[in-house]
MIKOL-874880 format. One record per residue (C-alpha): y, z, x; residue number from 0; residue in three letters. Coordinates in steps of 0.25 Angstrom, whole numbers, padded with zeros to 4 digits, always signed. Example, Ala and Ser with C-alpha at 12.3 -4.5 7.8 and 13.67 -1.06 7.14 Angstrom:
BEGIN
-0018 / +0031 / +0049 / 0 / ALA
-0004 / +0029 / +0055 / 1 / SER
This chain:
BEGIN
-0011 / +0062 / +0047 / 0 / UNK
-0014 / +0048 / +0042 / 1 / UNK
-0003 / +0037 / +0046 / 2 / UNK
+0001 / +0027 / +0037 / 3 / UNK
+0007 / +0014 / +0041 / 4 / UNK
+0011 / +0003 / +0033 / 5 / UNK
+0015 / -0014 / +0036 / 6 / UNK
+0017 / -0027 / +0031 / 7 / UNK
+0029 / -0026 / +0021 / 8 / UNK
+0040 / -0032 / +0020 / 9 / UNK
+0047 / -0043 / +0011 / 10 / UNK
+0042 / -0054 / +0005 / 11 / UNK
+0045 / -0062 / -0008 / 12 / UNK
+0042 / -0060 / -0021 / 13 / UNK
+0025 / -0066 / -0023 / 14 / UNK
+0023 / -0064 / -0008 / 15 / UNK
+0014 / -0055 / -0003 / 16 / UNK
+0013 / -0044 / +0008 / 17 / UNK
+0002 / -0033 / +0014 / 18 / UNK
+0004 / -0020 / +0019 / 19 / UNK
-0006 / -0015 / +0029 / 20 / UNK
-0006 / +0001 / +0031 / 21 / UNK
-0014 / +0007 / +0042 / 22 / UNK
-0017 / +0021 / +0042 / 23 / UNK
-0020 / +0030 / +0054 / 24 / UNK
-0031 / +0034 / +0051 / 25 / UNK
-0043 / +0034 / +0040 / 26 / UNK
-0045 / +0049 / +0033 / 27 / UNK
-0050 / +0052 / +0020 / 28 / UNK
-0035 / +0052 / +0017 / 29 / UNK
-0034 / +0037 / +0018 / 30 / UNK
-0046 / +0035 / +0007 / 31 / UNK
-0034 / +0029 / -0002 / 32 / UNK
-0024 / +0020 / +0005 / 33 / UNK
-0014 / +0012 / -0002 / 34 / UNK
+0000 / +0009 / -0005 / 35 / UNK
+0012 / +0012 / -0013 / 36 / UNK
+0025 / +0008 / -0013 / 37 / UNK
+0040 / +0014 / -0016 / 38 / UNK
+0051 / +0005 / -0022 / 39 / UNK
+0065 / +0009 / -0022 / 40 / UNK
+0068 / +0020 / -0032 / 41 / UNK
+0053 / +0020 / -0036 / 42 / UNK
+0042 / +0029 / -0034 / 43 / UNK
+0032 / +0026 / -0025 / 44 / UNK
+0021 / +0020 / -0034 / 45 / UNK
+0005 / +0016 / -0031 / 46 / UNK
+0002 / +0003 / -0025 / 47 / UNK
-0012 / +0000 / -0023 / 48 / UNK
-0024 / +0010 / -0016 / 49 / UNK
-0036 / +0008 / -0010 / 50 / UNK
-0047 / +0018 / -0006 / 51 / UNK
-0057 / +0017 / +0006 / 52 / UNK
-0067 / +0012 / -0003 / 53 / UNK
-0060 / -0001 / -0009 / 54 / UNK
-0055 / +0008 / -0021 / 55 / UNK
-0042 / +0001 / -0025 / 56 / UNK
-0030 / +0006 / -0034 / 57 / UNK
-0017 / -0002 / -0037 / 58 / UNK
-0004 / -0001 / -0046 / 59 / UNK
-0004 / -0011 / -0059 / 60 / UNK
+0009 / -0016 / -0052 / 61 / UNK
+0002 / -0023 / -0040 / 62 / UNK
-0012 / -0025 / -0046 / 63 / UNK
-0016 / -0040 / -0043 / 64 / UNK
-0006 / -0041 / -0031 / 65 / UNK
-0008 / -0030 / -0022 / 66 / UNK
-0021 / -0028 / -0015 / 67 / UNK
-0024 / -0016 / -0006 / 68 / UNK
-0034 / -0015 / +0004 / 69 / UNK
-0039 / -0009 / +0016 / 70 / UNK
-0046 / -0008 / +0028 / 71 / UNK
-0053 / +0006 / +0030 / 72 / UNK
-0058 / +0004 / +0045 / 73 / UNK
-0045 / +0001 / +0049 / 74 / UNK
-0037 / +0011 / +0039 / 75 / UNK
-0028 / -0001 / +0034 / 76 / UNK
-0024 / -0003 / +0020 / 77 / UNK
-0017 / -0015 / +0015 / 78 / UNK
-0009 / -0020 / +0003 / 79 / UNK
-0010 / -0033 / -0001 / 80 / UNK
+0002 / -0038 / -0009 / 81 / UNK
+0002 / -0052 / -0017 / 82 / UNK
+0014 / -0056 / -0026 / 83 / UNK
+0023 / -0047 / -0022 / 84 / UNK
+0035 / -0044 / -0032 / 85 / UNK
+0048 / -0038 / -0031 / 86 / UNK
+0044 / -0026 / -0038 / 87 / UNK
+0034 / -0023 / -0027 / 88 / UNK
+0045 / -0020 / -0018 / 89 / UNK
+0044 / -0006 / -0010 / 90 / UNK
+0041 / +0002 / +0001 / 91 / UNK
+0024 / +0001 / +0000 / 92 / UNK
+0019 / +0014 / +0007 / 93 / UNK
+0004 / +0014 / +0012 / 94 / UNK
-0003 / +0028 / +0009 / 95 / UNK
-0016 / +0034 / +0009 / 96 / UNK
-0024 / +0045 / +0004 / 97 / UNK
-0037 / +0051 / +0000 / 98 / UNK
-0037 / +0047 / -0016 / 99 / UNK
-0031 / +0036 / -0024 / 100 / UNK
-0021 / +0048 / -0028 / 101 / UNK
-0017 / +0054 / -0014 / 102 / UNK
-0007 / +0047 / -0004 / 103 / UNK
-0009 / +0056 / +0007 / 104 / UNK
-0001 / +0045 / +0018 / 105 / UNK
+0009 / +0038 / +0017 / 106 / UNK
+0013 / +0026 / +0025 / 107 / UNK
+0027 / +0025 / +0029 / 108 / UNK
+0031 / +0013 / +0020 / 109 / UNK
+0032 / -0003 / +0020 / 110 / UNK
+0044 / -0011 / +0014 / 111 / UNK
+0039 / -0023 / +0004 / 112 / UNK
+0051 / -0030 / -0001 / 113 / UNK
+0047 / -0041 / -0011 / 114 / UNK
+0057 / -0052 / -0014 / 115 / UNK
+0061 / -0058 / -0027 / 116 / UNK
């Protein structure tokens, strides 16, 4: 069983900018895709941003030109890069990984992003 766990959230004002870091336990063919998606209050959990092992990137329209996601494979370590951050981005971001773009076969345990206006 592959451990997610997630850091570096927390509150910041609105244009600021925050990363989150998840390392997972272990590499497995399960952890091709890592990424992140996120949970706001009374929403659905919605798509974030992806990346494969192979650099292959997939992002929501919503962060486009703010967000970046990246990773380091040798140590098992994706990151989420947040720039002009907005109250909308507020949520609980949850790291997860998978074998596909479309599987989330882990899930980390969840890190609060509070964005003031």
């Amino acid at each position: 069983q592959v451990r997610l766990v997630e850091s570096g959230g927390g509150l910041v004002q609105a244009g600021g900018s925050l990363r989150l870091s998840c390392a997972a336990s272990e590499r497995t063919i399960r952890t091709n895709v890592m990424g992140w998606f996120r949970q706001a209050p009374g929403k659905q959990r919605e798509l974030v941003a992806q990346i494969s092992s192979g650099g292959n990137t997939n992002y929501a329209d919503s962060v486009k030109g703010r967000f970046t996601v990246s990773r380091n494979n040798g140590e098992n370590t994706v990151y989420l890069q947040m720039n002009s951050l907005k109250p909308e981005d507020t949520a609980i971001y949850y790291c997860e990984a998978g074998l596909t773009f479309s599987d989330a076969d882990y899930w980390g345990q969840g890190t609060q992003v509070t964005v003031s206006s």
